[in-house]
C-alpha positions as a printed NumPy array, in Angstrom:
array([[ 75.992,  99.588,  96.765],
       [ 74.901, 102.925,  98.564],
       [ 76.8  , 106.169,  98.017],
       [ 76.026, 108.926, 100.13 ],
       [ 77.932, 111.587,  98.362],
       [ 79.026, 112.454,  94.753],
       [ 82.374, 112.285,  96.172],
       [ 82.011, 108.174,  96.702],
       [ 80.343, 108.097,  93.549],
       [ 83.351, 109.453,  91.952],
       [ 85.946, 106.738,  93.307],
       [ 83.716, 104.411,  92.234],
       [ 83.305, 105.591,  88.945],
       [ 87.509, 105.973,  88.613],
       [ 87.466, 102.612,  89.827],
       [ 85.217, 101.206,  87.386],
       [ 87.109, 103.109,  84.441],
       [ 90.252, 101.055,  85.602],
       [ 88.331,  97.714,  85.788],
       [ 87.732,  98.255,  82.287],
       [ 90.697,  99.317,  81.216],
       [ 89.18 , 102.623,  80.142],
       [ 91.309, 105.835,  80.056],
       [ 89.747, 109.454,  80.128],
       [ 91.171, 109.652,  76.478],
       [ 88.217, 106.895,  75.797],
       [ 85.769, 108.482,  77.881],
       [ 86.276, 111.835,  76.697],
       [ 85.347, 110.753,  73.51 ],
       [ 82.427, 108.746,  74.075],
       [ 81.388, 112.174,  76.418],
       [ 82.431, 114.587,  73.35 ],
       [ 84.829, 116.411,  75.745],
       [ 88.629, 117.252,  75.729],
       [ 90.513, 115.264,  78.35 ],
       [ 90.914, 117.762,  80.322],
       [ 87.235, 118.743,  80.871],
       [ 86.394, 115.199,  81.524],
       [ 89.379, 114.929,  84.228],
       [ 87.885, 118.215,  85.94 ],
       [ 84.233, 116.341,  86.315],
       [ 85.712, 113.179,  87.372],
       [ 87.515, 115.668,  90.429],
       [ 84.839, 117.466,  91.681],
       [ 83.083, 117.285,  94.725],
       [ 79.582, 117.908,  93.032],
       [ 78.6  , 117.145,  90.15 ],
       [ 75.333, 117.492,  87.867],
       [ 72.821, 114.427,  87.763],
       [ 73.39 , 115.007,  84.28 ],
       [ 76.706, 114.855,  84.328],
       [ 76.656, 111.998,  86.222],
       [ 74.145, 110.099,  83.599],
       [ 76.213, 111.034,  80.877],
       [ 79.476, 109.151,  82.274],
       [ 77.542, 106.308,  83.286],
       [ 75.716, 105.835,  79.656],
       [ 79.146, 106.94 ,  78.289],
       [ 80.501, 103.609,  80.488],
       [ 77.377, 101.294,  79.497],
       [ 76.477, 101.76 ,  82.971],
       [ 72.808, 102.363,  84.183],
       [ 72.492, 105.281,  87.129],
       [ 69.355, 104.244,  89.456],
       [ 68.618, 106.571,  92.133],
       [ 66.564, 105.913,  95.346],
       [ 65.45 , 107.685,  97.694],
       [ 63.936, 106.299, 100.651],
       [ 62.631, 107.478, 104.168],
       [ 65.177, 108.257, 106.884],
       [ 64.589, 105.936, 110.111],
       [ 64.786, 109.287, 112.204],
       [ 61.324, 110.647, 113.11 ],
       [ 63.444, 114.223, 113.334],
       [ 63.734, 116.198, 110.026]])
């Protein structure tokens, strides 16, 4: 799947979380958060790389990035 935005990332994430029957109570711990910090990352529009590695390992999930040339000749 290709996400252009952390925003799409997100949903998919909360998606995911529901799929496994996961609540943020579960992945707070596994994150070493309260529930209420891990609610506020799963809302924001940006979030950290980090961040988002941290919630994937946290979900036995592996984040892959690529980054690839544009099909434009403009920059």
């Amino acid at each position: 799947m290709i996400y252009e935005n952390t925003k799409q990332i997100l949903i998919y994430i909360r998606q995911q979380l529901i799929e496994k029957d996961m609540t943020i109570k579960d992945l707070s711990i596994q994150l070493n958060k309260s529930q209420s910090a891990t609610g506020q990352l799963l809302r924001q529009n940006n979030i950290t790389l980090e961040s988002l590695n941290d919630i994937c390992i946290a979900m036995n999930y592996k984040l892959e990035i690529n980054i690839i040339p544009n099909d434009s000749k403009d920059f």
